[in-house]
KOLBATI-25529 format. One record per residue (C-alpha): residue number from 0; residue in three letters; y, z, x. Coordinates in nm, 3 decimals, padded with zeros to 5 digits. Example, Ala and Ser with C-alpha at 12.3 -4.5 7.8 and 13.67 -1.06 7.14 Angstrom:
BEGIN
    i   aa        Y        Z        X
    0  ALA  -00.450   00.780   01.230
    1  SER  -00.106   00.714   01.367
This chain:
BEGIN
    i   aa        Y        Z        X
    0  UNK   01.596  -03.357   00.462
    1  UNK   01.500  -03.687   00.282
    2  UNK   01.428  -03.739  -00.054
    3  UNK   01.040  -03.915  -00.162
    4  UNK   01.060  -04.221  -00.070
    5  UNK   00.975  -04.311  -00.447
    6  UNK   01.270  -04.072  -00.609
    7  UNK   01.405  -04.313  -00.816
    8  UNK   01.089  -04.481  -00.959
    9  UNK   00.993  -04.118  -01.035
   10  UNK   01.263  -03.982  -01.171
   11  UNK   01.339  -04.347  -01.397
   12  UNK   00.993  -04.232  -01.602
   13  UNK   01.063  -03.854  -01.610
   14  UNK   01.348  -03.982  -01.742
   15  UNK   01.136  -04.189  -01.993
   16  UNK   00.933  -03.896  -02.108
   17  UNK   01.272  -03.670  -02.117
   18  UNK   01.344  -03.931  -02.379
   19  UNK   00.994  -03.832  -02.568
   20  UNK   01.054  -03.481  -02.567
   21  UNK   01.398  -03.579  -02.763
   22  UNK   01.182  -03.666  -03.094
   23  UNK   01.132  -03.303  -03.230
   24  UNK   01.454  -03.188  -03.127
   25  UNK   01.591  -03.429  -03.325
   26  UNK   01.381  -03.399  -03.673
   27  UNK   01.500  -03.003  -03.591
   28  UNK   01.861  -03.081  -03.582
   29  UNK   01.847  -03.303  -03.904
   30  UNK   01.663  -03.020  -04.064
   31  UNK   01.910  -02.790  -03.954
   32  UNK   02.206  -03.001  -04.084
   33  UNK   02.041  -03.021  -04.410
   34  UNK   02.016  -02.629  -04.447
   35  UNK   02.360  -02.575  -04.367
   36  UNK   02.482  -02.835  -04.633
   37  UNK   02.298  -02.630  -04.888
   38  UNK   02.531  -02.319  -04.757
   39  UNK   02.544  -02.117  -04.435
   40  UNK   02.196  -02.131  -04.246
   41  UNK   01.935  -01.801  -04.226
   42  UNK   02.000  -01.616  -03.863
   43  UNK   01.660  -01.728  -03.860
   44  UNK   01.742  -02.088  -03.889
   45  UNK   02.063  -02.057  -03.663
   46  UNK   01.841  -01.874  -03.376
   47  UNK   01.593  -02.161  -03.380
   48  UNK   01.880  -02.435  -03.360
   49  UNK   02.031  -02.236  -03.108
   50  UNK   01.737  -02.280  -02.884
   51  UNK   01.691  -02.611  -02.898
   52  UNK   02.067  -02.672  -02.847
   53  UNK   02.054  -02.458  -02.562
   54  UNK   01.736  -02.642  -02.376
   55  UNK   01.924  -02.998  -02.428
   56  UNK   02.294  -02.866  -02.306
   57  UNK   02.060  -02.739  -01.974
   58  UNK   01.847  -03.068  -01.975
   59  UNK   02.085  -03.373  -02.029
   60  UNK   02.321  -03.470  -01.828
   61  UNK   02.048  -03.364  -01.523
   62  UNK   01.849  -03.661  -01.703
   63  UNK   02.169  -03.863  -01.675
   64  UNK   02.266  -03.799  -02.050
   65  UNK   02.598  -03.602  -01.987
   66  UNK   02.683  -03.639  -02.353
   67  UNK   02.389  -03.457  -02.496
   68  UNK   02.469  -03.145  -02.293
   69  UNK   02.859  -03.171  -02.421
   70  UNK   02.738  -03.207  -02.764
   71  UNK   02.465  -02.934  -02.739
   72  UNK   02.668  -02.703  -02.545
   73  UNK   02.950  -02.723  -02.780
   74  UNK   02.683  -02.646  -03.124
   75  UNK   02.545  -02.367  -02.885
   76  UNK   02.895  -02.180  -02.847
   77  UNK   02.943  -02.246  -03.229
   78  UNK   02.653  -02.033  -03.304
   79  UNK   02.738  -01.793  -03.050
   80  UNK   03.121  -01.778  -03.117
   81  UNK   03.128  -01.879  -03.446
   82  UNK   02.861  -01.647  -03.594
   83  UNK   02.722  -01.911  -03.774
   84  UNK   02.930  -01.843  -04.059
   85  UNK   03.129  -02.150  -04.089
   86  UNK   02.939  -02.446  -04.199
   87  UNK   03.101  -02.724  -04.136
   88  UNK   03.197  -02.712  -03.842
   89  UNK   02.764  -02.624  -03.751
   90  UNK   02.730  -02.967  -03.964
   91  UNK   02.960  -03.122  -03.751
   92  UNK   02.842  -02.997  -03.393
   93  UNK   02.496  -03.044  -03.508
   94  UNK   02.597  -03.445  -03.582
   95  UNK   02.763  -03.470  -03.266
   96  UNK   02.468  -03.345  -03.077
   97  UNK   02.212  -03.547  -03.322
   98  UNK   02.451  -03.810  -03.225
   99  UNK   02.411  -03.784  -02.868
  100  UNK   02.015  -03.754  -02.874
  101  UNK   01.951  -04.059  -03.090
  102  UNK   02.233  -04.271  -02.842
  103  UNK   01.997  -04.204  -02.551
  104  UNK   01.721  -04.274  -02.719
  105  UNK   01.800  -04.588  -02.772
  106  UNK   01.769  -04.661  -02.402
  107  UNK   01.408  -04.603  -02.396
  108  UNK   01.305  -04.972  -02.417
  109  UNK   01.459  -05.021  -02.096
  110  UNK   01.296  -04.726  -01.892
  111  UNK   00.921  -04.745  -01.777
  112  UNK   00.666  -04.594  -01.967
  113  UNK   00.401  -04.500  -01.766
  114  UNK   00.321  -04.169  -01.672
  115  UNK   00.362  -03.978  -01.319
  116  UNK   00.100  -03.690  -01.287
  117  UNK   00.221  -03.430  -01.032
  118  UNK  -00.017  -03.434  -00.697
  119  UNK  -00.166  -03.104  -00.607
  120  UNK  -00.117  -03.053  -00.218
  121  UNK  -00.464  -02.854  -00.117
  122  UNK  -00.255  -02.770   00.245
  123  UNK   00.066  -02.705   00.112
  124  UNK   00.194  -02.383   00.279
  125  UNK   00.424  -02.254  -00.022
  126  UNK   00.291  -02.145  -00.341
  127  UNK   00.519  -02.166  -00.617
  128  UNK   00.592  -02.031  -00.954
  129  UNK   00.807  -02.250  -01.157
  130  UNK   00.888  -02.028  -01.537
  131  UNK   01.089  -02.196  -01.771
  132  UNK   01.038  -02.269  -02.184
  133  UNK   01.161  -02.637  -02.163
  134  UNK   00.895  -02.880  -02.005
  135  UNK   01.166  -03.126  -01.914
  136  UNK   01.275  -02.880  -01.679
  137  UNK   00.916  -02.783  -01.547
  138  UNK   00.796  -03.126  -01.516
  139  UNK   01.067  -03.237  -01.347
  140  UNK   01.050  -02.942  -01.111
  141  UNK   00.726  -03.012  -01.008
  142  UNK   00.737  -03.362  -00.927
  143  UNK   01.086  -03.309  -00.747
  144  UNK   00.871  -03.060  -00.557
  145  UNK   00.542  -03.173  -00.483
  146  UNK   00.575  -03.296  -00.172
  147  UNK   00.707  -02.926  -00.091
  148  UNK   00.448  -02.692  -00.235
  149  UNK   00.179  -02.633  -00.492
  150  UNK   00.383  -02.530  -00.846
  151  UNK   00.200  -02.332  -01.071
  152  UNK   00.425  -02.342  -01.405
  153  UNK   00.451  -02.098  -01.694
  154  UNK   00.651  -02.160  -02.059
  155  UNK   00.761  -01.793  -02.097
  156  UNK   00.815  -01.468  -01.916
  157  UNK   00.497  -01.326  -02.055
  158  UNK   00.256  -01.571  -01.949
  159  UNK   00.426  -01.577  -01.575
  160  UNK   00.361  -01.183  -01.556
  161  UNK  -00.003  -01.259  -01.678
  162  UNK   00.007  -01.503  -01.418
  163  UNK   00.215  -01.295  -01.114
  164  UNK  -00.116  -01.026  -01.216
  165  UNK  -00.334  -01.317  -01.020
  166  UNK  -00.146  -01.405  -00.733
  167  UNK   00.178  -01.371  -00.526
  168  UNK   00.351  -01.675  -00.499
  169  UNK   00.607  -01.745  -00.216
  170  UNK   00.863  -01.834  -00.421
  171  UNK   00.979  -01.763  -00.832
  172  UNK   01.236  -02.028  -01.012
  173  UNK   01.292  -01.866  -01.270
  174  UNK   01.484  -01.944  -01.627
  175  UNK   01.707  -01.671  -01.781
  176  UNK   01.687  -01.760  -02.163
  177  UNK   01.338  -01.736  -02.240
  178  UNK   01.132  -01.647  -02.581
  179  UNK   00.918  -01.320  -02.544
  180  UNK   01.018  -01.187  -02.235
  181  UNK   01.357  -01.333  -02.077
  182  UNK   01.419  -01.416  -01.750
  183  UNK   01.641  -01.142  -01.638
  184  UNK   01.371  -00.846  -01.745
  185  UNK   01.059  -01.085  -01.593
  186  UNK   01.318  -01.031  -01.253
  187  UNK   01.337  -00.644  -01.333
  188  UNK   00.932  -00.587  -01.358
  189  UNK   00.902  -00.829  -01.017
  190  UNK   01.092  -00.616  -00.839
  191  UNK   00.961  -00.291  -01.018
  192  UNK   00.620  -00.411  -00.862
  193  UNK   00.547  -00.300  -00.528
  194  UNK   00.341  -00.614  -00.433
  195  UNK   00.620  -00.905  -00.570
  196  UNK   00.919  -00.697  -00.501
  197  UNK   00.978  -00.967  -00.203
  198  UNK   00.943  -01.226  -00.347
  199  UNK   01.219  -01.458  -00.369
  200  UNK   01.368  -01.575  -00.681
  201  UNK   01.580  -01.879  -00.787
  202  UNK   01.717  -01.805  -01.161
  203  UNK   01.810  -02.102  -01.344
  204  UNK   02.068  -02.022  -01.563
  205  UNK   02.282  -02.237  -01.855
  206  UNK   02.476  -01.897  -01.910
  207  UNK   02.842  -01.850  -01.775
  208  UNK   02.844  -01.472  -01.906
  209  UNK   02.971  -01.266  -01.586
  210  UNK   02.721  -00.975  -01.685
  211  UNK   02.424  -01.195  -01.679
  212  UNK   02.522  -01.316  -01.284
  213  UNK   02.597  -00.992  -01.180
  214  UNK   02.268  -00.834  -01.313
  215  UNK   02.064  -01.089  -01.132
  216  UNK   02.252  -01.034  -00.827
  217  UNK   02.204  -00.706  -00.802
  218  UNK   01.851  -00.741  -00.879
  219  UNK   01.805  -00.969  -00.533
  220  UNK   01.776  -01.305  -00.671
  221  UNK   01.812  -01.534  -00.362
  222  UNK   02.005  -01.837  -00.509
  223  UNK   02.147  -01.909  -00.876
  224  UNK   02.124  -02.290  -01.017
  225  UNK   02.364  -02.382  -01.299
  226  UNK   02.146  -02.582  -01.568
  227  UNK   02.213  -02.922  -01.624
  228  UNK   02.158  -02.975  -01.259
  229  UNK   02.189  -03.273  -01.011
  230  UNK   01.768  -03.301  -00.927
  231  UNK   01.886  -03.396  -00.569
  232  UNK   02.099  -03.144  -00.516
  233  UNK   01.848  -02.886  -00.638
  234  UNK   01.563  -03.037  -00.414
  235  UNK   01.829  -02.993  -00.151
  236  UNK   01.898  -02.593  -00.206
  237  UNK   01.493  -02.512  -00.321
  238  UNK   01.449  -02.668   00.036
  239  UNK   01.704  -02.427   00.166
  240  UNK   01.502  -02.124   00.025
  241  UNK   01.166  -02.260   00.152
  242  UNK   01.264  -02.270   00.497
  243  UNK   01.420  -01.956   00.486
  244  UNK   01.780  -02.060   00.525
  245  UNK   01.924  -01.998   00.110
  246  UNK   02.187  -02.170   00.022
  247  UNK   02.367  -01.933  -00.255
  248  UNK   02.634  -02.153  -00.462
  249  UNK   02.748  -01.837  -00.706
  250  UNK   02.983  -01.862  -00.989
């Protein structure tokens, strides 16, 4: 299985937009290292942080910015491990991951600029639901996969069960950290429903807690996709699931 002949064009100005999408997560990391220099930070203010930290450890280095998911990943597991009560070291994960995010930016100049719309394929044979809260992920998803099927896309598990109310898709990738309703209990109502039960799922998944894995497994999920990914590697395995021959790469 080939990739689009125009992969690398394409993914050169996702790349460019990825790049975009940096801007507010940087003004939110300044703000956040301001509020812990005035003392430790709200669990308000370290939840929000959290989530942005967590959508750039899962997004760079598949955008070819290894360095902002180090960086992110390591301010994530600070929150997580930490408690959030020390705050220095939060002031100095949240540099290193500021850091990181303004270092790539400064490639932009070099990257095109124009945008690629995602085509809509009126005789595709697979409908898709893509659900994840980080459009980097979901527009890259859908261009990597346009060729393959038509991608409907949702930003949270309550707006894909809105959605899942309207049709049955032929296929679910599906994020596990989500605001509202997560991934893991959008899998429990789809196969609590006797008319998606079938349906197979792909979970995304930045998480390396055992629990999580096992949960989803036992719930039926037909492939798990560490986040940051390699985008040809996960056209390769969504291809895999499409023609009905999964590729499961577990751990």
């Amino acid at each position: 299985m080939s990739l689009p002949p125009d992969f690398a064009e394409r993914m050169a100005i996702l790349r460019s937009s990825y790049l975009t999408q940096l801007e507010p997560r940087i003004a939110a990391l300044e703000l956040f290292i301001k509020q812990c220099a005035r003392g430790v930070p709200t669990q308000e203010e370290l939840e929000a942080i959290r989530m942005h930290a967590h959508s750039l450890a899962g997004s760079g280095s598949t955008y070819g910015f290894a360095d902002i998911s180090t960086r992110a990943r390591a301010l994530e597991l600070e929150i997580l491990d930490g408690q959030g009560r020390n705050a220095n070291r939060l002031i100095q994960h949240g540099t290193d991951a500021l850091t990181a995010c303004k270092r790539a930016l400064m490639t932009r100049d070099i990257l095109p600029r124009k945008n690629v719309v995602p085509v809509a394929i009126s005789g595709a044979s697979c409908q898709m639901l893509v659900v994840d809260d980080d459009p980097s992920i979901t527009s890259l998803v859908q261009h990597l996969l346009q060729e393959e099927a038509n991608v409907a896309v949702a930003r949270d598990g309550e707006t894909a069960w809105k959605i899942l109310a309207e049709f049955t898709p032929d296929l679910i990738i599906l994020d596990e950290l989500m605001p509202n309703l997560n991934g893991l209990e959008l899998l429990e109502r789809i196969r609590a429903s006797a008319l998606l039960k079938s349906v197979p799922v792909v979970m995304l998944t930045a998480s390396s807690h055992n629990a999580h894995v096992g949960r989803a497994t036992s719930l039926g999920i037909v492939d798990f996709i560490a986040k940051p990914f390699v985008p040809e590697l996960f056209l390769t395995r969504v291809r895999h699931v499409i023609s009905g021959n999964p590729k499961s790469e577990r751990g």
